[in-house]
C-alpha positions as CSV (number, residue, x, y, z in Angstrom):
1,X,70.8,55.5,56.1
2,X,73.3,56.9,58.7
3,X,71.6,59.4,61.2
4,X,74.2,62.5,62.2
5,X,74.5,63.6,65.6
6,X,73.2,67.4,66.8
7,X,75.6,69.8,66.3
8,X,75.1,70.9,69.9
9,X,76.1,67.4,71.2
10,X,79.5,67.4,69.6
11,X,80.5,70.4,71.6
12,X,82.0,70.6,74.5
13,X,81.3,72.9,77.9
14,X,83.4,75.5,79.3
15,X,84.0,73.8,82.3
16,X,85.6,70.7,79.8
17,X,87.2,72.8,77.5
18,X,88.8,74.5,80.6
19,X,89.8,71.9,82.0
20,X,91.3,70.7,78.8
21,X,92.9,73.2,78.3
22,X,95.2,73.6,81.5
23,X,97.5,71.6,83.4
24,X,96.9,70.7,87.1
25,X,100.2,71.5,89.2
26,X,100.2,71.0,92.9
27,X,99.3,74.5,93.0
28,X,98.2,76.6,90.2
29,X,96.2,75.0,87.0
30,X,97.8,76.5,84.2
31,X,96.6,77.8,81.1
32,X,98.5,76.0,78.0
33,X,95.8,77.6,75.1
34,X,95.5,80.8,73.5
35,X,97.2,83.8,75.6
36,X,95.8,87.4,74.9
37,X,99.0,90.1,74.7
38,X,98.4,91.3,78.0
39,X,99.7,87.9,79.7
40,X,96.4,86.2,80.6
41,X,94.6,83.2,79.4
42,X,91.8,83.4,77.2
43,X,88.8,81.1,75.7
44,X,85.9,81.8,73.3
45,X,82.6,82.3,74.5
46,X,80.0,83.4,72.2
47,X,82.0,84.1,69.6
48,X,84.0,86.6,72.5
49,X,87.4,85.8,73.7
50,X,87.1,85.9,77.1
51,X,89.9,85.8,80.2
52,X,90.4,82.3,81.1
53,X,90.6,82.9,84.4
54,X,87.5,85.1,84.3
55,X,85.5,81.8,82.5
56,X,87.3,79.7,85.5
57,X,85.9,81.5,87.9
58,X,82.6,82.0,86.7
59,X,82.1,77.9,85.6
60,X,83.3,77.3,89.2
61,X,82.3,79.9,91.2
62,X,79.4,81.8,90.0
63,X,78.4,85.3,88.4
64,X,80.8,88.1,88.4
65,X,78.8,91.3,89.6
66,X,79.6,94.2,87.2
67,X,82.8,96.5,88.2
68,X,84.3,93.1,90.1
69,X,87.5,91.5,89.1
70,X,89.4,88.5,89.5
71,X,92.0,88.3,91.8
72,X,94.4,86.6,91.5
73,X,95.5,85.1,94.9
74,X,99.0,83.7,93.2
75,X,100.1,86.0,91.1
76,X,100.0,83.7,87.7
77,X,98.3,85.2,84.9
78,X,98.0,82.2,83.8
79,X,96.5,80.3,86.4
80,X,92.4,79.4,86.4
81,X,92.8,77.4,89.6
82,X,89.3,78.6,91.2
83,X,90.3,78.0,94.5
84,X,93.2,81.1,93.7
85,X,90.5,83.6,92.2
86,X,89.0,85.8,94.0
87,X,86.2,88.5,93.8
88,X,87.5,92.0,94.4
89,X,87.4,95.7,93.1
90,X,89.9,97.2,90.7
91,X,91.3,99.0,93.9
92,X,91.7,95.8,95.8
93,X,93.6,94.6,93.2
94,X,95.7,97.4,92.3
95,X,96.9,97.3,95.9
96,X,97.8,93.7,95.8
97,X,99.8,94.7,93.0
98,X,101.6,97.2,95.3
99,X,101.8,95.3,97.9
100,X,103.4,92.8,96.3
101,X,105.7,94.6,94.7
102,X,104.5,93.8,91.3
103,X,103.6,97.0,89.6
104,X,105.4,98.7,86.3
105,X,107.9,101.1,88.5
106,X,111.5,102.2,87.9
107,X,113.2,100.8,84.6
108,X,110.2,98.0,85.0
109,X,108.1,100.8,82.9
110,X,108.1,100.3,79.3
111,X,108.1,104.4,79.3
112,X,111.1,104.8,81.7
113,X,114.0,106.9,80.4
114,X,116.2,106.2,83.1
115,X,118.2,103.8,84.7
116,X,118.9,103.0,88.4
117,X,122.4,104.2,88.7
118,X,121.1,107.3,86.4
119,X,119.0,108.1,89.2
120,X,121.4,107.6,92.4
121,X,123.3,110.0,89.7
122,X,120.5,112.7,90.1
123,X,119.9,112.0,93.8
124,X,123.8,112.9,94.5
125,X,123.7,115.8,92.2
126,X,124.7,119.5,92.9
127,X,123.9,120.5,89.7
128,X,121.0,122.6,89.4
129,X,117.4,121.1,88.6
130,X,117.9,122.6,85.1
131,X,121.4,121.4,84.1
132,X,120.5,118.0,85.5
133,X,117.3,117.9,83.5
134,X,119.5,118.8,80.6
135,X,122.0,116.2,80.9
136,X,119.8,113.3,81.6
137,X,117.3,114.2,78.9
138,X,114.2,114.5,81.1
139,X,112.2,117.6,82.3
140,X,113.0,120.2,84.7
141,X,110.1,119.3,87.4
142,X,111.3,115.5,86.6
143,X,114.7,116.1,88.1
144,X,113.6,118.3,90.8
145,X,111.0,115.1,91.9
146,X,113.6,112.8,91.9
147,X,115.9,114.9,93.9
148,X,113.2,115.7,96.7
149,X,112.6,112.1,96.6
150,X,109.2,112.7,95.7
151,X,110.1,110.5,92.0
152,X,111.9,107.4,92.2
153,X,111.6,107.1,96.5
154,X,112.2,103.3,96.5
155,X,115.8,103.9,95.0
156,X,118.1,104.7,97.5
Protein backbone atom coordinates (compact mmCIF):
# COMPACT_ATOMS: atom_id res chain seq x y z
CA UNK A 1 0.00 0.00 0.00
CA UNK A 2 1.21 3.45 -1.15
CA UNK A 3 1.64 5.97 1.74
CA UNK A 4 0.59 9.76 0.62
CA UNK A 5 2.51 12.66 1.43
CA UNK A 6 1.21 15.58 4.21
CA UNK A 7 -0.66 17.93 2.58
CA UNK A 8 1.56 20.56 4.27
CA UNK A 9 4.75 19.17 2.55
CA UNK A 10 3.42 19.63 -0.97
CA UNK A 11 3.12 23.38 -0.40
CA UNK A 12 5.26 25.73 -1.04
CA UNK A 13 6.60 28.97 1.16
CA UNK A 14 6.16 32.51 0.34
CA UNK A 15 9.47 33.16 -0.01
CA UNK A 16 9.37 30.16 -3.10
CA UNK A 17 6.30 31.06 -4.42
CA UNK A 18 7.62 34.70 -4.64
CA UNK A 19 10.33 33.99 -6.06
CA UNK A 20 8.57 31.93 -8.56
CA UNK A 21 6.59 34.09 -9.31
CA UNK A 22 8.86 37.09 -10.55
CA UNK A 23 11.55 37.56 -12.91
CA UNK A 24 15.02 38.78 -11.70
CA UNK A 25 16.24 41.86 -14.03
CA UNK A 26 19.40 43.57 -13.29
CA UNK A 27 17.39 45.82 -11.35
CA UNK A 28 13.89 45.29 -10.28
CA UNK A 29 12.35 41.51 -9.73
CA UNK A 30 9.22 41.73 -11.42
CA UNK A 31 5.97 40.42 -10.59
CA UNK A 32 4.59 38.21 -13.60
CA UNK A 33 1.38 36.60 -11.28
CA UNK A 34 -1.83 37.95 -10.42
CA UNK A 35 -2.01 41.94 -10.44
CA UNK A 36 -4.81 43.56 -8.18
CA UNK A 37 -6.65 46.72 -10.31
CA UNK A 38 -4.75 49.21 -8.62
CA UNK A 39 -1.36 48.21 -10.52
CA UNK A 40 0.45 46.20 -7.79
CA UNK A 41 1.32 42.63 -7.44
CA UNK A 42 -0.48 40.38 -5.29
CA UNK A 43 -0.17 36.71 -3.67
CA UNK A 44 -2.52 34.75 -1.31
CA UNK A 45 -1.85 34.41 2.13
CA UNK A 46 -4.32 32.89 4.37
CA UNK A 47 -6.81 32.78 2.16
CA UNK A 48 -6.11 36.96 1.80
CA UNK A 49 -4.65 38.44 -1.29
CA UNK A 50 -2.04 40.26 -0.24
CA UNK A 51 0.50 43.08 -2.08
CA UNK A 52 3.35 41.22 -3.43
CA UNK A 53 5.53 43.64 -2.66
CA UNK A 54 4.21 43.91 0.87
CA UNK A 55 4.76 39.75 1.22
CA UNK A 56 8.43 40.61 -0.35
CA UNK A 57 9.18 42.68 2.04
CA UNK A 58 8.04 41.02 4.90
CA UNK A 59 9.67 37.30 3.83
CA UNK A 60 12.84 39.33 3.32
CA UNK A 61 12.89 41.96 5.60
CA UNK A 62 10.76 41.54 8.54
CA UNK A 63 7.41 42.80 10.25
CA UNK A 64 5.66 45.68 8.93
CA UNK A 65 4.73 47.88 12.13
CA UNK A 66 1.04 49.04 11.70
CA UNK A 67 0.41 52.48 9.76
CA UNK A 68 3.88 51.71 7.74
CA UNK A 69 4.05 51.27 4.09
CA UNK A 70 6.17 50.02 1.47
CA UNK A 71 8.13 52.25 -0.48
CA UNK A 72 8.95 51.79 -3.28
CA UNK A 73 12.51 53.08 -3.99
CA UNK A 74 11.95 52.46 -8.08
CA UNK A 75 8.85 53.37 -8.81
CA UNK A 76 7.64 49.77 -10.25
CA UNK A 77 4.42 48.60 -8.86
CA UNK A 78 5.44 45.70 -9.86
CA UNK A 79 8.68 45.23 -8.47
CA UNK A 80 9.24 42.85 -4.98
CA UNK A 81 12.98 43.36 -5.21
CA UNK A 82 13.59 43.82 -1.29
CA UNK A 83 16.58 45.60 -1.63
CA UNK A 84 14.00 48.51 -3.41
CA UNK A 85 11.37 48.47 -0.53
CA UNK A 86 11.42 50.53 2.00
CA UNK A 87 9.67 51.24 5.40
CA UNK A 88 7.96 54.60 5.52
CA UNK A 89 4.69 56.50 6.48
CA UNK A 90 1.82 57.25 4.10
CA UNK A 91 3.31 60.85 4.15
CA UNK A 92 6.72 59.80 3.12
CA UNK A 93 5.40 58.22 0.39
CA UNK A 94 2.92 60.55 -0.79
CA UNK A 95 5.85 63.00 -1.07
CA UNK A 96 7.90 60.69 -3.09
CA UNK A 97 5.07 60.68 -5.29
CA UNK A 98 5.36 64.45 -5.55
CA UNK A 99 8.56 64.66 -5.79
CA UNK A 100 8.84 62.55 -8.46
CA UNK A 101 6.38 63.91 -10.36
CA UNK A 102 4.22 60.98 -10.30
CA UNK A 103 0.92 61.95 -8.81
CA UNK A 104 -2.70 62.09 -10.70
CA UNK A 105 -2.44 66.00 -11.65
CA UNK A 106 -3.60 67.89 -14.81
CA UNK A 107 -5.39 65.68 -17.55
CA UNK A 108 -3.37 62.66 -15.61
CA UNK A 109 -6.71 62.69 -13.24
CA UNK A 110 -9.30 60.26 -14.28
CA UNK A 111 -11.82 63.33 -13.01
CA UNK A 112 -10.14 66.15 -15.01
CA UNK A 113 -12.49 68.10 -17.36
CA UNK A 114 -9.96 69.98 -18.96
CA UNK A 115 -7.21 69.91 -21.19
CA UNK A 116 -3.82 71.74 -21.21
CA UNK A 117 -4.33 74.13 -23.96
CA UNK A 118 -8.01 74.57 -22.33
CA UNK A 119 -6.30 75.86 -19.50
CA UNK A 120 -3.50 78.28 -21.06
CA UNK A 121 -7.16 79.26 -22.63
CA UNK A 122 -8.43 80.35 -19.16
CA UNK A 123 -5.03 81.68 -17.89
CA UNK A 124 -5.09 84.31 -21.07
CA UNK A 125 -8.70 85.04 -20.59
CA UNK A 126 -10.39 88.47 -20.10
CA UNK A 127 -13.53 87.14 -19.78
CA UNK A 128 -15.04 87.29 -16.55
CA UNK A 129 -14.66 84.29 -13.93
CA UNK A 130 -18.40 83.64 -14.74
CA UNK A 131 -18.49 83.58 -18.55
CA UNK A 132 -15.31 81.61 -18.53
CA UNK A 133 -16.75 79.10 -16.04
CA UNK A 134 -19.64 78.97 -18.48
CA UNK A 135 -17.82 78.31 -21.51
CA UNK A 136 -15.50 75.77 -20.30
CA UNK A 137 -18.19 73.82 -18.40
CA UNK A 138 -16.57 74.05 -14.92
CA UNK A 139 -17.42 76.19 -11.79
CA UNK A 140 -17.22 79.71 -11.06
CA UNK A 141 -14.42 79.43 -8.15
CA UNK A 142 -12.76 76.76 -10.59
CA UNK A 143 -12.03 79.35 -13.15
CA UNK A 144 -11.18 82.01 -10.83
CA UNK A 145 -8.36 79.31 -9.24
CA UNK A 146 -7.00 78.66 -12.36
CA UNK A 147 -6.67 82.19 -13.33
CA UNK A 148 -4.94 83.30 -9.87
CA UNK A 149 -2.73 80.41 -10.59
CA UNK A 150 -3.83 78.93 -7.42
CA UNK A 151 -5.38 75.64 -9.82
CA UNK A 152 -3.43 74.27 -12.48
CA UNK A 153 0.22 76.33 -11.31
CA UNK A 154 2.48 73.83 -13.03
CA UNK A 155 0.95 74.82 -16.51
CA UNK A 156 2.39 77.77 -17.77
Amino acid sequence: METKQPLSSKRKSLEERLLAGCIKTEGCWIWNRSVASSGYGQIRLNYKNLRANRASFMVFKGEIPDGMVIRHTCDNKLCINPDHLILGSCKQNSEDMVSRDRQAKGIKNGRCKLSEDAVREIKKSTLSCSKTAEKFGISKSHAHKIMKGAAWSFIK
